[in-house]
BAFI-3210 file (N, C-alpha, C; in Angstrom, 3 decimals, decimal comma, padded with zeros to 6 digits):
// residues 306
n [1|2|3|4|5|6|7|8|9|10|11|12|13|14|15|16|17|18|19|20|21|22|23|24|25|26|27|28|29|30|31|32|33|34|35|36|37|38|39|40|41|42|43|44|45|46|47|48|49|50|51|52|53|54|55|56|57|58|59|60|61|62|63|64|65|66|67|68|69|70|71|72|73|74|75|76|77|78|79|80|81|82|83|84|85|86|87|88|89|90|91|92|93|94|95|96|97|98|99|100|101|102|103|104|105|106|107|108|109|110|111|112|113|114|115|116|117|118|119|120|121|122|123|124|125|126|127|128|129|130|131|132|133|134|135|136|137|138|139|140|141|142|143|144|145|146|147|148|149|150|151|152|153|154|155|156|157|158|159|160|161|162|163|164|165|166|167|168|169|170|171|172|173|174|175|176|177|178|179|180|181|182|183|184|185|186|187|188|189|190|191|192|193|194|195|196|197|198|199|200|201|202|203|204|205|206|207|208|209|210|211|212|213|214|215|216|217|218|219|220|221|222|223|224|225|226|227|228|229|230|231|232|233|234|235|236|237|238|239|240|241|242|243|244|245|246|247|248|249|250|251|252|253|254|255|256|257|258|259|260|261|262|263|264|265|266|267|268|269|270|271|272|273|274|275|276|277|278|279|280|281|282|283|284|285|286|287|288|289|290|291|292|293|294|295|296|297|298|299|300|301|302|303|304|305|306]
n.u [112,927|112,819|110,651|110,682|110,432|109,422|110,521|108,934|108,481|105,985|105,366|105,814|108,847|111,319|113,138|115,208|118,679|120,741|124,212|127,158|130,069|131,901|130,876|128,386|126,400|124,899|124,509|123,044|121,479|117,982|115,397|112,222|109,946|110,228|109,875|107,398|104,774|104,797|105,810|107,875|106,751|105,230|107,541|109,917|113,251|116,240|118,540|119,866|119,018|120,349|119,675|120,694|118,804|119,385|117,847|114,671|112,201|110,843|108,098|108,542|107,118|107,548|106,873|104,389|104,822|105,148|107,531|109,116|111,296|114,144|116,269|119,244|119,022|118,785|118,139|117,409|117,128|116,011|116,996|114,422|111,448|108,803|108,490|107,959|107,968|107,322|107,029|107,698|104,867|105,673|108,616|110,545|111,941|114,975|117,049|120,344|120,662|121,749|121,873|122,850|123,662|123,553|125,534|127,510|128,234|130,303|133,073|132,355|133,460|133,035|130,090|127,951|128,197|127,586|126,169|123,744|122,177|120,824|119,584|117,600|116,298|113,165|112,358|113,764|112,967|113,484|116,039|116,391|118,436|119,895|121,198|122,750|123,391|126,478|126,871|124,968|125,435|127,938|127,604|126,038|127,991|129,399|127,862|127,951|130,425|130,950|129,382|130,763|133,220|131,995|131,044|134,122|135,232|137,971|141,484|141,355|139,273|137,260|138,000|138,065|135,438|134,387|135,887|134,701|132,070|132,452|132,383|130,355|128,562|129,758|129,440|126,603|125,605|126,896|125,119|123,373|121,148|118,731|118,201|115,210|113,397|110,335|108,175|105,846|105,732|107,044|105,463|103,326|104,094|104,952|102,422|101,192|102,868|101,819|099,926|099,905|101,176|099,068|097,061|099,056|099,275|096,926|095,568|094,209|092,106|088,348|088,307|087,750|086,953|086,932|088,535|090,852|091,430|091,452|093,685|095,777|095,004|093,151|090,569|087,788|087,216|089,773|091,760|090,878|091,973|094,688|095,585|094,758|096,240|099,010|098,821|097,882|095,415|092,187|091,743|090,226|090,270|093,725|093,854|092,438|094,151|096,206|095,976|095,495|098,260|099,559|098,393|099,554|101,730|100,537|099,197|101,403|101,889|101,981|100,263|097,616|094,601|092,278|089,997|091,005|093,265|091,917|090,152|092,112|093,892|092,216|089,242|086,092|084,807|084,791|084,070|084,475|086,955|088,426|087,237|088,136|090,772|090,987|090,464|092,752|095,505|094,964|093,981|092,855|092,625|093,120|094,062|096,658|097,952|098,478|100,009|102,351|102,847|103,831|106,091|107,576|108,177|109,497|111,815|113,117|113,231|115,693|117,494|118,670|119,357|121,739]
n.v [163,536|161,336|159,910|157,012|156,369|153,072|151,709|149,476|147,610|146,450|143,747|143,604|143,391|144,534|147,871|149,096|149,604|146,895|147,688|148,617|150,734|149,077|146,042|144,255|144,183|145,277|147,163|147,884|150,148|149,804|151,631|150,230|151,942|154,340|154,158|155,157|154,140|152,924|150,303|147,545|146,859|143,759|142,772|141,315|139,775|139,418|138,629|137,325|137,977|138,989|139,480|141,101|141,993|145,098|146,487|146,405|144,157|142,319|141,321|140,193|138,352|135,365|134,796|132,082|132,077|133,659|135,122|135,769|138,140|139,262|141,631|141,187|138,676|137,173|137,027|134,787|135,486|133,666|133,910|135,642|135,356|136,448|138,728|140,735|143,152|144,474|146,724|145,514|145,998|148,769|149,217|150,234|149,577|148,543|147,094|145,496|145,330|143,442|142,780|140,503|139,527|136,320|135,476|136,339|135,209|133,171|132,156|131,454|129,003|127,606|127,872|126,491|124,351|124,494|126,981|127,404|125,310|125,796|128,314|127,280|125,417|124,717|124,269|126,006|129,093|130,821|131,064|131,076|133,397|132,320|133,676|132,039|129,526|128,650|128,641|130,647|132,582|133,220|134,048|136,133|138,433|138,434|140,077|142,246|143,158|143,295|145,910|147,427|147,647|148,786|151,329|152,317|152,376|151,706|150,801|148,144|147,063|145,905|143,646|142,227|142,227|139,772|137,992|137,716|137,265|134,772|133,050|133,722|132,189|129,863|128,929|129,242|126,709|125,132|124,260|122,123|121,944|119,769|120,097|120,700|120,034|120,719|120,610|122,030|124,108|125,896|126,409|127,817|129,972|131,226|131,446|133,531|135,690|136,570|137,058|139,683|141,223|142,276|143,441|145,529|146,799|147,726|148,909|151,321|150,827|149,647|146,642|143,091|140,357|138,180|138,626|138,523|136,106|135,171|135,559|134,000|131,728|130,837|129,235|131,339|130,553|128,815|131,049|132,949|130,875|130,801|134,046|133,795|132,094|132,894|135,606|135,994|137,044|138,692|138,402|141,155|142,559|142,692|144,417|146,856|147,520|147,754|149,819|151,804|152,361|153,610|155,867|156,990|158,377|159,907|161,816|163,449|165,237|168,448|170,089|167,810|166,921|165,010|163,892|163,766|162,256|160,106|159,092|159,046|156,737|154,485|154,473|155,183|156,357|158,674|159,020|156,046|155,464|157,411|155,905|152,912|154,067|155,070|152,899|151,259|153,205|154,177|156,553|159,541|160,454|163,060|163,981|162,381|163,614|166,209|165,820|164,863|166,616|168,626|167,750|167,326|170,319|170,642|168,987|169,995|173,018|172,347|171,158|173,384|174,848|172,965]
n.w [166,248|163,383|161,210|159,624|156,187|155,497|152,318|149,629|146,633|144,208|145,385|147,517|147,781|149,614|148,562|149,690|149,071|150,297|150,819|151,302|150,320|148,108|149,474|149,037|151,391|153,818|157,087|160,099|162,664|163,696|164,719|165,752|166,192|165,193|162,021|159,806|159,865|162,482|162,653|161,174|158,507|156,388|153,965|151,811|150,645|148,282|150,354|152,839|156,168|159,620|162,499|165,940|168,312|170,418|172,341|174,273|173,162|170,449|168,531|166,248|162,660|160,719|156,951|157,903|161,482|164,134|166,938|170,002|170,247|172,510|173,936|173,354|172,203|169,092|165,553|162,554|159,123|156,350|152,826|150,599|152,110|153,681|156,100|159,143|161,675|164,858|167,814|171,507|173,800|174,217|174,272|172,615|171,132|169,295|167,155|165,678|162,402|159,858|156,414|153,927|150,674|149,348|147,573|148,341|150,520|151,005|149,246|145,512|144,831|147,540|147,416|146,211|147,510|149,694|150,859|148,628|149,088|151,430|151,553|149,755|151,248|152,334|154,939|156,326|156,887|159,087|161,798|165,209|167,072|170,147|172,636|174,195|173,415|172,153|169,369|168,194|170,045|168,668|166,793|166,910|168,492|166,449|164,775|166,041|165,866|163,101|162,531|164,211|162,644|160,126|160,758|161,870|159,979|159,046|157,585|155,475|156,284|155,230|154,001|156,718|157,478|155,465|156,402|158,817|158,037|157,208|158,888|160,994|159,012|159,130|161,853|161,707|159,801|161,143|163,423|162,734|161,533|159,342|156,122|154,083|151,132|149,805|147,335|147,179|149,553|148,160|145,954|147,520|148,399|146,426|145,394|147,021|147,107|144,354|144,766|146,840|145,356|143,188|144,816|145,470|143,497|142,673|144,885|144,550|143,586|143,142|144,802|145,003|147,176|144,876|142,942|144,062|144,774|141,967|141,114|142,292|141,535|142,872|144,535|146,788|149,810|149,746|148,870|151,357|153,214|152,622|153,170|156,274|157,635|156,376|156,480|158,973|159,377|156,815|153,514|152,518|154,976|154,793|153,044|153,341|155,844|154,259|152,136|154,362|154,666|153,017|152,701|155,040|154,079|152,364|154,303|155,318|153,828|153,497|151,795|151,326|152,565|154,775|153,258|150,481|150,646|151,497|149,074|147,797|148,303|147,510|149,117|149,387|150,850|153,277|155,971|156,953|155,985|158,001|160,389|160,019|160,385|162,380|164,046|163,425|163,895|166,259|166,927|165,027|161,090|160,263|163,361|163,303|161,416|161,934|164,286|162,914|161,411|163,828|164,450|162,140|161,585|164,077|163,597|160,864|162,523|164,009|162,204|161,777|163,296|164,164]
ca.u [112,842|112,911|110,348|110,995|109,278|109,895|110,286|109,099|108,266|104,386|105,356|106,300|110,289|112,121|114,049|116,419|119,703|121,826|125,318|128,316|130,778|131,814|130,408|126,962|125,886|124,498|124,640|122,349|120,731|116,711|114,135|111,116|108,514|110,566|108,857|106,232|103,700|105,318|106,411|108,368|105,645|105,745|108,648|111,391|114,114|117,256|119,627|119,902|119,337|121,207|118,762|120,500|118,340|119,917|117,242|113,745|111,557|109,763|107,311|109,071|106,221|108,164|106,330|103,458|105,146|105,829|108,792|109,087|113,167|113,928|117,539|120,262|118,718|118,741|116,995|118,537|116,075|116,348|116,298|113,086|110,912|108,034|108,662|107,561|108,078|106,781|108,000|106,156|104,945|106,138|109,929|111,192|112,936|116,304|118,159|121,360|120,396|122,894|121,805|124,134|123,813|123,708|126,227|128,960|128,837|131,599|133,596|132,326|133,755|132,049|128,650|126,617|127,651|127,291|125,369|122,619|120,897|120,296|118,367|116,301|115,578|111,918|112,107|114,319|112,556|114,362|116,547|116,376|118,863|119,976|122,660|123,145|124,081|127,437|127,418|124,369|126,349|128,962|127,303|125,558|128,652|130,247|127,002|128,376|131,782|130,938|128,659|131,726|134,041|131,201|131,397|135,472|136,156|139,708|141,750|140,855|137,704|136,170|138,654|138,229|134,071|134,437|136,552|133,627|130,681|132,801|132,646|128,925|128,133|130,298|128,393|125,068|125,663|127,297|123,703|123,247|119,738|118,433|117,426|113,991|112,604|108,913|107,545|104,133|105,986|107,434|104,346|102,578|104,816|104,579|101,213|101,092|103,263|101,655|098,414|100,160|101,573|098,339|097,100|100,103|099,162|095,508|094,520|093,266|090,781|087,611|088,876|086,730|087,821|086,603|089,632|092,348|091,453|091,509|094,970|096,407|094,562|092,379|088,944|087,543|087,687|091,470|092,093|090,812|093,115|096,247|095,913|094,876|097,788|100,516|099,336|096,905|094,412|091,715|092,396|089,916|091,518|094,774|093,477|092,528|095,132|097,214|095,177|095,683|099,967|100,103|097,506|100,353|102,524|099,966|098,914|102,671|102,019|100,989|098,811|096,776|093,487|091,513|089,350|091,812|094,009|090,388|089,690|093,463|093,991|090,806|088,116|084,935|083,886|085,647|083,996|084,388|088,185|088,337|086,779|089,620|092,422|091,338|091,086|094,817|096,155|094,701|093,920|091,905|093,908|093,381|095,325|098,086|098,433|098,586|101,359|103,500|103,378|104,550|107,244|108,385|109,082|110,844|112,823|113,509|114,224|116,805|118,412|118,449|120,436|123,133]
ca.v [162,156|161,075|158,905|156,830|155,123|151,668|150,924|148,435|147,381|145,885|142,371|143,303|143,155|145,738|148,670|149,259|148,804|146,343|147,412|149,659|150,997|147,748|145,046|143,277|143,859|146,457|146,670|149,365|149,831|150,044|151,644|150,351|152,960|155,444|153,785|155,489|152,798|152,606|149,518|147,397|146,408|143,023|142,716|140,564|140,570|138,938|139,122|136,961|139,235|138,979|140,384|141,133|143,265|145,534|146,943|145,868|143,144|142,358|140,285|139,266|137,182|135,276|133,441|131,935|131,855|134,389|134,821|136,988|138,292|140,193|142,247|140,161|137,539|137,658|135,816|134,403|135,283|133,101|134,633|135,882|134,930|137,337|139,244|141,748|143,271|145,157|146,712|144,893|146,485|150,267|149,124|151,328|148,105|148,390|146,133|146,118|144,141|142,462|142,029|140,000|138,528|134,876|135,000|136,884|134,311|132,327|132,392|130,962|127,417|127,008|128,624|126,010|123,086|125,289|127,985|127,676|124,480|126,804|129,126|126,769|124,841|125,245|124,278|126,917|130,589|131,705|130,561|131,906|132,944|132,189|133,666|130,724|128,670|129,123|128,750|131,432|133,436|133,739|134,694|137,360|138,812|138,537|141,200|143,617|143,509|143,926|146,764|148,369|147,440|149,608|152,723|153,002|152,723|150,951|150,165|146,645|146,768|145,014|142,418|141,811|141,747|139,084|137,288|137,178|136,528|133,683|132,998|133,731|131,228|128,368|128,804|128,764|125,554|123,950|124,287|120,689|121,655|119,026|120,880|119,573|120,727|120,684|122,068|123,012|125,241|126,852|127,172|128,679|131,274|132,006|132,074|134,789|137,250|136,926|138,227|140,390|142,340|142,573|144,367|146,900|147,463|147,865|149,249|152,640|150,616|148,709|145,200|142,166|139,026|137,434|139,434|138,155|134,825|134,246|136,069|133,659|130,257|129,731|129,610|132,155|130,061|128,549|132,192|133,498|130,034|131,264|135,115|133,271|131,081|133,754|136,898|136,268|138,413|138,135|139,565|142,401|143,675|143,319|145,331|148,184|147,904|148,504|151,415|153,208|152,621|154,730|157,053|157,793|159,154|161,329|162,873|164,175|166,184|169,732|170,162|166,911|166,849|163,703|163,284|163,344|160,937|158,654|158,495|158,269|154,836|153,522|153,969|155,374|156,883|159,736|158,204|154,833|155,876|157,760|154,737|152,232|154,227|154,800|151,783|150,331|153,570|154,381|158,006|160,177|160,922|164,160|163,988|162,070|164,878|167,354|165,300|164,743|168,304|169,005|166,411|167,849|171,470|170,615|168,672|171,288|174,152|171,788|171,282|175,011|175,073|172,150]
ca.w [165,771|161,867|160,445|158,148|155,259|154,602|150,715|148,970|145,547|144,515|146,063|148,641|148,046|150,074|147,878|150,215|148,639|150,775|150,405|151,268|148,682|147,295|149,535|149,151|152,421|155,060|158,619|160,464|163,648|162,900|165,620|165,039|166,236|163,659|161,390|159,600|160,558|163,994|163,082|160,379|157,681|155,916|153,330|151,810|150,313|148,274|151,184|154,067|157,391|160,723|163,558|167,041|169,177|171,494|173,014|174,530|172,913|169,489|167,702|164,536|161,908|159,150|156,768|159,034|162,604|164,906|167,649|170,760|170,224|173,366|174,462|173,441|171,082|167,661|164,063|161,587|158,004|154,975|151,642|150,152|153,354|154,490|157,426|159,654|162,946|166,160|169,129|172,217|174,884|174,127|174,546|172,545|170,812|168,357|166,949|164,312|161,186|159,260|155,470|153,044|149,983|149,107|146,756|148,900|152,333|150,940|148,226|144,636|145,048|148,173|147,432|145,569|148,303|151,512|150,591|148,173|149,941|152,659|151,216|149,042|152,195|152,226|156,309|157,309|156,901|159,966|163,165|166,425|167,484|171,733|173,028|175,509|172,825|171,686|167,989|167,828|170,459|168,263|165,718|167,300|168,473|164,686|164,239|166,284|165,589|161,592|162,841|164,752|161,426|159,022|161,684|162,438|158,596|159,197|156,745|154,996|157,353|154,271|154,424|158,152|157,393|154,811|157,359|159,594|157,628|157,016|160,490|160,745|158,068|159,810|163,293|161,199|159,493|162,579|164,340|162,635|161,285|158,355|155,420|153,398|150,495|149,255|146,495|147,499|150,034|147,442|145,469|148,494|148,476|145,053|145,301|148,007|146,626|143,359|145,445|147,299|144,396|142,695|145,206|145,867|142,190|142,255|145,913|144,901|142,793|143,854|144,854|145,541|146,901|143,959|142,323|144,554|144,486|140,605|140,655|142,819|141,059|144,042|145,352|147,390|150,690|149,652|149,347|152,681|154,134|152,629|154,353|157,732|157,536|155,912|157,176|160,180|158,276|155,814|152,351|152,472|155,999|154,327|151,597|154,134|156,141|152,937|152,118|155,524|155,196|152,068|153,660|156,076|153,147|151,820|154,938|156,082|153,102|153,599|150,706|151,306|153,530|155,190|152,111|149,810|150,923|151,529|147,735|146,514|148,453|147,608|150,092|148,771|152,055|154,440|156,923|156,888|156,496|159,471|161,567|160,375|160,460|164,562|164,804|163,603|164,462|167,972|166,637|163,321|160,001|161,138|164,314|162,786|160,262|163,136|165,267|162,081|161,114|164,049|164,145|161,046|162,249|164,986|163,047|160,351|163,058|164,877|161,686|161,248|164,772|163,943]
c.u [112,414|112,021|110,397|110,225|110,015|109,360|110,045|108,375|106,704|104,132|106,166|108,030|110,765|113,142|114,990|117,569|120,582|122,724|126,068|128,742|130,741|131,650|128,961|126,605|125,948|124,573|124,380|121,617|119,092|115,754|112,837|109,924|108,847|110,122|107,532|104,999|104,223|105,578|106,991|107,150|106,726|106,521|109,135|112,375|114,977|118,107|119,183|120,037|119,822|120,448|119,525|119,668|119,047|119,187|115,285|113,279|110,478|109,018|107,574|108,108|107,381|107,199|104,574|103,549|105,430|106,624|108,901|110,865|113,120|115,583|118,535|120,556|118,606|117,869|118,180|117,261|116,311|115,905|114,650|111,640|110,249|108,247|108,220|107,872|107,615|107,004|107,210|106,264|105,617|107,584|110,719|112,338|113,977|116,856|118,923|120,815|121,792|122,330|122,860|123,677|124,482|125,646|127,869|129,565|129,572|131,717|132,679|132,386|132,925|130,259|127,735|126,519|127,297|126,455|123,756|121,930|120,113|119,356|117,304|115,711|113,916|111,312|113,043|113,973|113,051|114,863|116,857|117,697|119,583|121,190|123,725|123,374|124,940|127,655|126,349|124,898|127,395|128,814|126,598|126,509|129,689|129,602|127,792|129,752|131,829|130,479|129,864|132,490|133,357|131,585|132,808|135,976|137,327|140,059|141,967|140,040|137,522|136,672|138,106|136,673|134,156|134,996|135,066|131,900|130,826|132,626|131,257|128,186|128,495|129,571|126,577|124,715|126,033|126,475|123,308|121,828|119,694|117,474|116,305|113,740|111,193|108,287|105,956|104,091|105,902|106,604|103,644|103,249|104,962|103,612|100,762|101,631|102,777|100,009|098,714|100,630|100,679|097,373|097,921|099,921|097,689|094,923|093,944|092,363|089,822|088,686|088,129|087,171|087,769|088,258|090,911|092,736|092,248|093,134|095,837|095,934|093,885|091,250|088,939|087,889|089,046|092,390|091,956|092,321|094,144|096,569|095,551|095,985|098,843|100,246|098,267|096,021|093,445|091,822|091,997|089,952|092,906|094,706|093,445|093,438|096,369|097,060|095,718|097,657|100,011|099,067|098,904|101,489|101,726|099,631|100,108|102,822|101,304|099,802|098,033|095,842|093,260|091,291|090,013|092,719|093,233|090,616|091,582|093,700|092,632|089,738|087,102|084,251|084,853|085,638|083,906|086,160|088,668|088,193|087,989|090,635|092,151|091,451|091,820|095,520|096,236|094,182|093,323|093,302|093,744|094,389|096,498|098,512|098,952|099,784|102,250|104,273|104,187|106,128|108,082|108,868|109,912|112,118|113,819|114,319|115,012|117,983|119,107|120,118|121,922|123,540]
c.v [162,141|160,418|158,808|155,984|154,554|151,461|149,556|148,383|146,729|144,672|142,172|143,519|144,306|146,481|149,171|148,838|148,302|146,144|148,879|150,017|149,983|146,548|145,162|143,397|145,699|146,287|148,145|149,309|150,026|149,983|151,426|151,203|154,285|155,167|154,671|155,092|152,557|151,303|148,945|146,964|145,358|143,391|141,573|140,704|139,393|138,174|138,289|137,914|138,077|139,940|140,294|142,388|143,533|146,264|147,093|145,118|143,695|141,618|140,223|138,135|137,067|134,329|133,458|132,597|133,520|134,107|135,912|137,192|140,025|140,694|141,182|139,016|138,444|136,569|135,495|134,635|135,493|134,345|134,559|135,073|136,097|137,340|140,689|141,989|144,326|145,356|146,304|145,707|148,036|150,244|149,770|150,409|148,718|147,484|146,113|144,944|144,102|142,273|141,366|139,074|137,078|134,590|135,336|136,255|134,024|132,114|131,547|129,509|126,961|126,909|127,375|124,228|123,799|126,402|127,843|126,447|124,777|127,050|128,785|126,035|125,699|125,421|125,045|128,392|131,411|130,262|131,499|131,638|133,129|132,565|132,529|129,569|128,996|129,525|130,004|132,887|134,251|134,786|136,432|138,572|139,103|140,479|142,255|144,105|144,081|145,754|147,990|148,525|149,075|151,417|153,291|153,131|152,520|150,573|148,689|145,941|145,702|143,670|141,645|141,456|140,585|137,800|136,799|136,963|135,278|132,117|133,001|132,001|129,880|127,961|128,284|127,210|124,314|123,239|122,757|120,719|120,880|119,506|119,677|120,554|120,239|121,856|122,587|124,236|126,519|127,328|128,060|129,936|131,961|132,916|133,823|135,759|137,798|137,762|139,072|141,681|142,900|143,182|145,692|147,561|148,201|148,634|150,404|152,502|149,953|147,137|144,509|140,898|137,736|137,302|138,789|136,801|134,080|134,736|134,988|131,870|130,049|130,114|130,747|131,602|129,539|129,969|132,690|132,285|130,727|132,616|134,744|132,733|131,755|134,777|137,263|137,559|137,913|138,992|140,333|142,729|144,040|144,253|146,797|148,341|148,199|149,795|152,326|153,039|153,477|155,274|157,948|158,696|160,488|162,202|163,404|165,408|167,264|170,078|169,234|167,361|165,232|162,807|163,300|162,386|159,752|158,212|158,049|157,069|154,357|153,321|154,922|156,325|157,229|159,034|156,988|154,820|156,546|157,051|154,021|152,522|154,293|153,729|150,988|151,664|154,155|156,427|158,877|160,309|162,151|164,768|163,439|163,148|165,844|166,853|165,062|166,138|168,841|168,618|167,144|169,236|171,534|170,186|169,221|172,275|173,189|171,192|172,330|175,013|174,230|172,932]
c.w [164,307|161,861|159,458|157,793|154,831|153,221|150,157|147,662|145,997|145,251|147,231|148,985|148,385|148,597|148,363|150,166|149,477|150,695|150,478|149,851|147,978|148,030|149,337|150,116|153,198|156,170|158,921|161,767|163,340|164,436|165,243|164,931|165,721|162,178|160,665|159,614|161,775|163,806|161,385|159,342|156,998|154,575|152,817|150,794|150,062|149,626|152,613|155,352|158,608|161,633|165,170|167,704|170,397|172,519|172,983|173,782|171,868|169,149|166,271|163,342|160,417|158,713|158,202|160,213|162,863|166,179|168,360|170,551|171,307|173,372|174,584|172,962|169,693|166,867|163,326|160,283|157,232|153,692|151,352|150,974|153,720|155,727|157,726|160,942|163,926|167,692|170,206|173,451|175,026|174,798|173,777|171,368|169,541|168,506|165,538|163,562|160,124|157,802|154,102|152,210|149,765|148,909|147,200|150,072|152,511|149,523|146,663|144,542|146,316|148,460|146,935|146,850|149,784|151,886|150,556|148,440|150,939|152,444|150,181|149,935|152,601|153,671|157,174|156,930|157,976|160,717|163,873|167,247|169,348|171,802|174,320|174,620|171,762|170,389|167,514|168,398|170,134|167,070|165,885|167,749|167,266|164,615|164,869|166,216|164,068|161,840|163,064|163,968|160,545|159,751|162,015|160,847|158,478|157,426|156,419|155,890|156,348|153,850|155,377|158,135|156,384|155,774|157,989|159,656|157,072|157,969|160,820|160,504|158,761|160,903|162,704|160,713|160,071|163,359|164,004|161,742|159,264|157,487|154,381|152,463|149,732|148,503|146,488|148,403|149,381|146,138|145,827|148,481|147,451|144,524|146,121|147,574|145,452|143,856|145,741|146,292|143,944|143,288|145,474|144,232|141,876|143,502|145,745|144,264|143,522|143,968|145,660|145,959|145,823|142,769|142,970|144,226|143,200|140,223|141,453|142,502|141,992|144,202|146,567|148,822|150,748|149,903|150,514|153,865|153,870|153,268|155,240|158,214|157,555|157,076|158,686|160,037|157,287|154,474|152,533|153,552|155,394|153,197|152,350|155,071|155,442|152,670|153,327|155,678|154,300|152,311|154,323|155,328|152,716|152,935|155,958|154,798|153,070|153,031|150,517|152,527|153,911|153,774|150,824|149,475|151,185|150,686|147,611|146,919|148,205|148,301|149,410|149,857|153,101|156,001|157,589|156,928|157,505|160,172|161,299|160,227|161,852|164,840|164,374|163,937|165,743|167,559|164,864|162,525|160,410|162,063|164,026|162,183|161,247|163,563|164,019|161,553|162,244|164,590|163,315|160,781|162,912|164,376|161,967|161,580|163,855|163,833|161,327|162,641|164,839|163,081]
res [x|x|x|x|x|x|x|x|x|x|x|x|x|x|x|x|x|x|x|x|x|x|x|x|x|x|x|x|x|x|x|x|x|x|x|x|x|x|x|x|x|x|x|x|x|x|x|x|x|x|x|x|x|x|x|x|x|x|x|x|x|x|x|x|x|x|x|x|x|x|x|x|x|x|x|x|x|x|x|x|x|x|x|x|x|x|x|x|x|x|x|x|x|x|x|x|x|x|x|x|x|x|x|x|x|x|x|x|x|x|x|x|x|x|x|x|x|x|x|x|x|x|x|x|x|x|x|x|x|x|x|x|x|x|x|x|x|x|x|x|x|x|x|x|x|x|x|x|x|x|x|x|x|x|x|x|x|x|x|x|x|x|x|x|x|x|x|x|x|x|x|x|x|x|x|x|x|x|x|x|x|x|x|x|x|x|x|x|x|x|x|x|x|x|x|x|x|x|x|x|x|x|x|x|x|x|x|x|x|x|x|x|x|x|x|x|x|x|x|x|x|x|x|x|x|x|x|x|x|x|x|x|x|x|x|x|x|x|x|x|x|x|x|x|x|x|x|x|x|x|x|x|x|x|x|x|x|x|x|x|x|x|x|x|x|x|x|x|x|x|x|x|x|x|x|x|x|x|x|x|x|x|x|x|x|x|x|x|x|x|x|x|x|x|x|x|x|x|x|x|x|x|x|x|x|x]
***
C-alpha cells in the first residue's frame, strides 16, 4: 500500500494539478486511509469537484457543515470552498472525484450566464448528491462514465467528456436551487484563509492566539468563533494539529528521529509532542516511524519483483 501526501500550498489551496493532456479536468479514484494522515486534510481548490463514492461511507466537512456520503451517493463542491474528509467507521471508503474547471463546463458564450453565478453563489458550497433523484442520478452516472472515458483512451474520448460535463452541468442547474449572495460570507472566508495561511507559514515558530487574531482583523474571542464555526476547532489545536501533519513527512524519513521532527514543526517539548500526536493518531511518533518504515520496504521489494 502507497501513502500518499496530500499537497497543498500555505492557504490551504490544493497543488494537485487538475488536468489530463489537454483538458482542465481530472478524474481519479481517491482511498482515503492512503492518505498520509489517514484521511483527506482540509483543502480547496479552483476546480469544481464531482464526489461519487463507490465504496463504504464518509464524513465530508465543507465550509461549516458536515455530510455523511455513503456507497452510491455523491457531493457536488463549489469552487474555492473548504473541505475535508474521513473514512467512517474503518470502511475502507473510495470514491472517484471529478475535478473541472469553471471555465471549461460550457462553452465561453454560455459561461458568465450559467456558470459563474454558481460559483459566486455564496449559499451553495456543496450539493448532495442522491441517487434517488434523477437529475443527481444522472449526474453521478456522467462520473463514471467520464472515469471509464479517461481509462480506455478512445479516440475523441475528450470530445465525448466535454459532451458530458455538458450534461453534468444541465442536471446541476435543473435541481432548481435559488442562488444568494452575501458579502459577509464572502468576507468570512477571506478572513479564514488569510489565518489559515499565516499559519502554514509560521508553524515551526512560537504562535499565540494573539497572533492569529490580528492577522485576520479580529478579536481574540471573534477569532476563537470563526475556528468553532469553520473548523470545529480552536486555533491553538489547529495549530498542533498542523504541527503533527507535517511531522508525518519528516518521520517517513530515515535520517529523522522523534525529537527532531518535535522542534522542526514547532513544539518546544519531545514530550508534550509525543502526548498529542497519541492522541490524534491513536499511537507514538515513534511507532508510526516503525510501521511506515516498514510499509516502505515492502513496498520497494515488491517493486523489485514486478
Amino acid at each position: 500500500m502507497q501513502f500518499k501526501n496530500f499537497m497543498v500550498d500555505q492557504s490551504l489551496k490544493e497543488l494537485t494539478k487538475h488536468h489530463t493532456v489537454v483538458l482542465p479536468i481530472a478524474c481519479y479514484e481517491t482511498t482515503i486511509k492512503q492518505n498520509i494522515n489517514g484521511y483527506i486534510p482540509l483543502h480547496w481548490h479552483d476546480e469544481f469537484q464531482f464526489v461519487h463514492v463507490v465504496k463504504g461511507e464518509t464524513i465530508f466537512q465543507i465550509n461549516e457543515e458536515k455530510i455523511l456520503i455513503s456507497e452510491g451517493e455523491g457531493l457536488f463542491i463549489n469552487s474555492g470552498c473548504l473541505h475535508m474528509a474521513k473514512d467512517r467507521n474503518d470502511s475502507d471508503c473510495a470514491y472517484i472525484c471529478l475535478n473541472v474547471s469553471p471555465s471549461f463546463v460550457l462553452s465561453q458564450e454560455l459561461y458568465t450566464t450559467f456558470v459563474k453565478p454558481y460559483y459566486q453563489a455564496t449559499n451553495l458550497p456543496y450539493l448532495f448528491l442522491n441517487p434517488k433523484e434523477v437529475w443527481a442520478n444522472s449526474i453521478l452516472s456522467y462520473i463514471l462514465k467520464i472515469n471509464q472515458m479517461i481509462k480506455q483512451n478512445s479516440p475523441f474520448y475528450e470530445i465525448d467528456i466535454s459532451l458530458h460535463l455538458t450534461l453534468i452541468w444541465k442536471n446541476l442547474i435543473m435541481n432548481g436551487i435559488e442562488l444568494e449572495y452575501e458579502q459577509s460570507v464572502v468576507v468570512k472566508s477571506k478572513r479564514m484563509k488569510q489565518m489559515l495561511n499565516w499559519i502554514h507559514l509560521h508553524y515551526s515558530e512560537k504562535i499565540r492566539l494573539d497572533d492569529i487574531a490580528r492577522v485576520g482583523q479580529l478579536s481574540r474571542s471573534e477569532c476563537c468563533r470563526y475556528f468553532k464555526r469553520m473548523l470545529k476547532t480552536t486555533p491553538l489545536n489547529y495549530v498542533t494539529d498542523y504541527r503533527i501533519q507535517k511531522s508525518l513527512i519528516l518521520l517517513q524519513q530515515a535520517e529523522s528521529n522523534v525529537t527532531d521532527a518535535a522542534y522542526q514543526v514547532g513544539f518546544n517539548s519531545t514530550s508534550y509532542f509525543i502526548d498529542k500526536f497519541r492522541k490524534s493518531m491513536n499511537l507514538t511518533p515513534l511507532a508510526y516511524k516503525k510501521t511506515k518504515s516498514i510499509i516502505m520496504t515492502q513496498t520497494r521489494r515488491n517493486d523489485r519483483v514486478i
